[in-house]
C-alpha positions as CSV (number, residue, x, y, z in Angstrom):
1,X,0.0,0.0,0.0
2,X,1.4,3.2,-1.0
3,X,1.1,6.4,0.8
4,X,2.3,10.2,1.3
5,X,4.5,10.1,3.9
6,X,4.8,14.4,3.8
7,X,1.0,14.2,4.5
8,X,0.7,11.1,7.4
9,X,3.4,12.5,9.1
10,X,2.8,16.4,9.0
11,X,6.4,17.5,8.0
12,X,7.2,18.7,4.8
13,X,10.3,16.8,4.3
14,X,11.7,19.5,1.5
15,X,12.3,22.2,4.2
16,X,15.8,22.5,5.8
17,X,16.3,23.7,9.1
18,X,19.6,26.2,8.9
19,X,23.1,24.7,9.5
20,X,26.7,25.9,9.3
21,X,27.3,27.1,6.0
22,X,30.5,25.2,6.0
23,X,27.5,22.1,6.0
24,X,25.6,23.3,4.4
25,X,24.7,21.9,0.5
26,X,26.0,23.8,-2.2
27,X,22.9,25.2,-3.3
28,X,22.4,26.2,0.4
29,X,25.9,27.9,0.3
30,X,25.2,29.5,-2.6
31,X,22.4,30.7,-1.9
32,X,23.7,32.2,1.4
33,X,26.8,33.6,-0.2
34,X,24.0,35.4,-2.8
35,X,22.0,36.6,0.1
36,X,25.2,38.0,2.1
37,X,27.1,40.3,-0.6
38,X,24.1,41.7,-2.3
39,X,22.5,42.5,1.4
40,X,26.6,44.3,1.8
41,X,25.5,45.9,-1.3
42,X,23.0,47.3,-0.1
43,X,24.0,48.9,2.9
44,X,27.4,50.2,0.7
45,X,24.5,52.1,-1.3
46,X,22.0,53.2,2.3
47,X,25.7,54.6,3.4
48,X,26.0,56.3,0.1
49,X,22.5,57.5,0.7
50,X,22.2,58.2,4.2
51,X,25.8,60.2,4.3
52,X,24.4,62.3,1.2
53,X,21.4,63.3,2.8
54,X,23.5,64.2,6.6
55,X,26.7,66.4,4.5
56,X,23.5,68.3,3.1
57,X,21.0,69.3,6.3
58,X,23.7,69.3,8.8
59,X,26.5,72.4,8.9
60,X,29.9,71.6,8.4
61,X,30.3,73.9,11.2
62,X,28.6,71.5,13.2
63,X,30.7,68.3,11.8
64,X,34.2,70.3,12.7
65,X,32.8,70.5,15.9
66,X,32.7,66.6,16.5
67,X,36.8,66.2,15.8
68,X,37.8,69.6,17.5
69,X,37.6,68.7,20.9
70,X,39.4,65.8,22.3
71,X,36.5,64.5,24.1
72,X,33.9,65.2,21.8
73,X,35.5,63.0,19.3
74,X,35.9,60.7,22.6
75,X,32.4,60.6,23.5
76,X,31.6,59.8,19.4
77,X,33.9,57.1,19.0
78,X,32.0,56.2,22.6
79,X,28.7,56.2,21.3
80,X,30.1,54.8,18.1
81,X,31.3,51.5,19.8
82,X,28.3,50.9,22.3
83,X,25.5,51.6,19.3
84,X,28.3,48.8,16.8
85,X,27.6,46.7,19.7
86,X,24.5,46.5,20.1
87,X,23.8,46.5,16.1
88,X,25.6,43.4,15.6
89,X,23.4,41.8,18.8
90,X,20.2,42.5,16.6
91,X,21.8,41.1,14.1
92,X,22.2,38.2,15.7
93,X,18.4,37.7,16.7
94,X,16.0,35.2,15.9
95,X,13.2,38.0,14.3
96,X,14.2,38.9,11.0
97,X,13.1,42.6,11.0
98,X,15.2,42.8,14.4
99,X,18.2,42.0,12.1
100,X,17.1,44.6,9.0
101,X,17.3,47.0,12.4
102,X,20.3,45.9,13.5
103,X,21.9,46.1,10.2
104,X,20.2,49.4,9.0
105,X,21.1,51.0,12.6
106,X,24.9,50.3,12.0
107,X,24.7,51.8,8.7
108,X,23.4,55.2,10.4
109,X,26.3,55.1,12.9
110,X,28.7,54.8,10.1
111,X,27.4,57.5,8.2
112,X,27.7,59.8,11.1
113,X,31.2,58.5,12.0
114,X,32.0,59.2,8.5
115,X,30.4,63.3,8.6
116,X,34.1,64.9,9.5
117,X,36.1,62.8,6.7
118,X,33.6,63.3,4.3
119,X,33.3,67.0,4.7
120,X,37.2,67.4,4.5
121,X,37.4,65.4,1.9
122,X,34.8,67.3,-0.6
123,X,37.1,71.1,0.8
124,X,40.2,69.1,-0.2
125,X,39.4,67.0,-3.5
126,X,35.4,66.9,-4.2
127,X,33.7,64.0,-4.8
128,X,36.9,62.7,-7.0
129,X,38.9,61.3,-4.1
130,X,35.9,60.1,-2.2
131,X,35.3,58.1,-5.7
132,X,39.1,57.0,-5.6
133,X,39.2,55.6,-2.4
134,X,35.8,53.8,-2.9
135,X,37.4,52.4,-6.0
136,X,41.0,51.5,-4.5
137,X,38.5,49.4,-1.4
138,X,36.5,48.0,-3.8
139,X,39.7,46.6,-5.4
140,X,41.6,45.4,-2.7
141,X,37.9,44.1,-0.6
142,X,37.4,41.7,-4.1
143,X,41.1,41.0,-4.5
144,X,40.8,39.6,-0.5
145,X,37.6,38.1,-1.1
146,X,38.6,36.1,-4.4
147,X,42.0,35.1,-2.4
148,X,39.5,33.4,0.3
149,X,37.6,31.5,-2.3
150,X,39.7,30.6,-5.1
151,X,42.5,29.0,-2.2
152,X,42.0,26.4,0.6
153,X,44.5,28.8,2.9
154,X,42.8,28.4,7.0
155,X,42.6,31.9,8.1
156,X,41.2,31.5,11.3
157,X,45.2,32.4,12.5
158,X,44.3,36.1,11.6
159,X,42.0,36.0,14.8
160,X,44.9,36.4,17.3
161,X,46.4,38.8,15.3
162,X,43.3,40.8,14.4
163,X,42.4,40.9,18.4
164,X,45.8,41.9,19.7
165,X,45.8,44.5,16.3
166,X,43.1,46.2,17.3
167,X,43.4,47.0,21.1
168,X,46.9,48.5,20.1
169,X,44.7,50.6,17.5
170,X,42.2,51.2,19.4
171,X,44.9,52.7,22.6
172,X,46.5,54.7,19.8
173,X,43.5,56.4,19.1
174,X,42.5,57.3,22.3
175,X,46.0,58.0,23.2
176,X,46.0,60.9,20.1
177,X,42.5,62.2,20.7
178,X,43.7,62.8,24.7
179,X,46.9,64.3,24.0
180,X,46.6,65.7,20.4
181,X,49.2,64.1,18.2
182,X,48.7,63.2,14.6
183,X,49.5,59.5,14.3
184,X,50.9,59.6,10.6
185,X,50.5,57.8,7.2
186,X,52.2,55.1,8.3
187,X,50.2,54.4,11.0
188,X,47.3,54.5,8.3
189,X,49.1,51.9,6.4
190,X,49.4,49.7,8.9
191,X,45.6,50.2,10.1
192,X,44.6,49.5,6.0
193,X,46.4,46.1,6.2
194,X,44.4,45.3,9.6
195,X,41.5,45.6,8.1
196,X,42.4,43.6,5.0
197,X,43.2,41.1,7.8
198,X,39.5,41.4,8.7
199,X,38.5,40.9,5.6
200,X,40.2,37.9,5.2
201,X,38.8,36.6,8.7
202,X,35.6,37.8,8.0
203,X,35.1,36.0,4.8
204,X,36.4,32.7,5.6
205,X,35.3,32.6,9.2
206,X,31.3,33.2,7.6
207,X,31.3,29.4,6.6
208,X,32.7,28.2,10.4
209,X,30.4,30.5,12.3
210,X,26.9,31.8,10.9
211,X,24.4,29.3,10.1
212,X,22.7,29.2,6.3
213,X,19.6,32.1,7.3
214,X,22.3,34.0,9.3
215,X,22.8,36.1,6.4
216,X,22.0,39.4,7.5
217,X,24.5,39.2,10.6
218,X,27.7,38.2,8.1
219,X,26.3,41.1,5.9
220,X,26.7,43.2,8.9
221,X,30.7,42.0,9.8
222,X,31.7,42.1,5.8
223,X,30.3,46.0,6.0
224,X,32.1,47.0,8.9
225,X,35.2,45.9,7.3
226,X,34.4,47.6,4.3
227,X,33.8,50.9,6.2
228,X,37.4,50.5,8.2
229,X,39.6,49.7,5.2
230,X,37.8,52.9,3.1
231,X,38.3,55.3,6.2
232,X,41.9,54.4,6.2
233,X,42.6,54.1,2.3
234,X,40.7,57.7,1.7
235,X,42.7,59.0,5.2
236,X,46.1,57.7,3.0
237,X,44.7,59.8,0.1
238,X,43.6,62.7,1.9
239,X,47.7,62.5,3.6
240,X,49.0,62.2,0.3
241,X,47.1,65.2,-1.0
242,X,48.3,67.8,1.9
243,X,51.7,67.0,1.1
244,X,51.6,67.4,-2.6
């Protein structure tokens, strides 16, 4: 006697619960993979969209302001870290438009981060070095990304390196905002190759660690990634351009 098992048992036997990418089939992976950039795309083009929109209601005079006083710029890079925080946490969640907020959140706190750079970019070069360093991040963010793919190299070493990296980074910041010393092109340099690092990390450690409808979380890391290596390539430029 023959029989629908789909119906007598009351599971539909075609849906798969999520599992580590890594797992995961290949149409599953692919899938994921599809899901993740384009939703990086997207939030590369709300950025776009959002920091447009801030450079033209809110006065450069204003924007100054934010990088002029030591702790001002203290208390944003403050804010900065605790709203990052609790972005990726939403990210993380189980409801799915807790993750779009998570995700659409961080891309307002970059934009802001961003309103100082941007604004002394456009005095200094216009909208042509802001398109030269998106182009240069671009390249070197699919150069990375390709290198992760296309090789079997285990990059989960970057971790120690990345965490150690950026504490040192991190008290070099601080350490420049408090007592008001420029901290150079090299030390942009070596802050461009950290986050290549992370890019590197990021992108292979997306198969070991989020699960196949965890999508918008990885979209949310391979962002922030983006937004740390352009900040330091268009800070290189921007270097480059005072001393021609």
């Amino acid at each position: 006697m023959s029989y629908n098992s789909n119906y007598n048992t009351g599971y539909n036997t075609s849906y798969q619960a999520p599992q580590l990418v890594s797992y995961a089939a290949p149409e599953a992976q692919a899938t994921f993979y599809r899901k993740t950039y384009s939703h990086v795309a997207i939030a590369l083009l709300a950025f776009i969209a959002v920091e447009t929109a801030l450079q033209l209601v809110i006065p450069q005079e204003f924007m100054f302001k934010m990088i002029e006083g030591k702790w001002v710029w203290m208390f944003v890079l403050g804010g900065f870290w605790l709203g990052s925080m609790l972005a990726q946490r939403w990210t993380q969640s189980q409801d799915r438009n807790t993750q779009y907020m998570g995700l659409a959140f961080y891309v307002f706190l970059e934009a802001l981060i961003f309103l100082p750079m941007i604004a002394f970019a456009m005095i200094m070069g216009g909208t042509a070095i802001l398109a030269q360093a998106g182009i240069i991040t671009l390249a070197l963010f699919g150069g990375l990304t390709a290198l992760v793919f296309f090789t079997r190299v285990d990059f989960s070493f970057l971790r120690s390196v990345l965490v150690i990296g950026g504490f040192v980074s991190l008290g070099l910041i601080v350490a420049g905002a408090i007592f008001g010393f420029d901290l150079g092109l090299w030390f942009s340099l070596l802050m461009v190759g950290l986050a290549g690092g992370g890019i590197l990390y990021e992108t292979y450690n997306i198969k070991n660690v989020y699960q196949t409808d965890q999508y918008v979380g990885a979209a949310l890391q391979m962002f922030s990634s983006i937004m740390l290596l352009y900040w330091y390539v268009l800070r290189i430029l921007l270097s480059l351009m005072r001393r021609n």
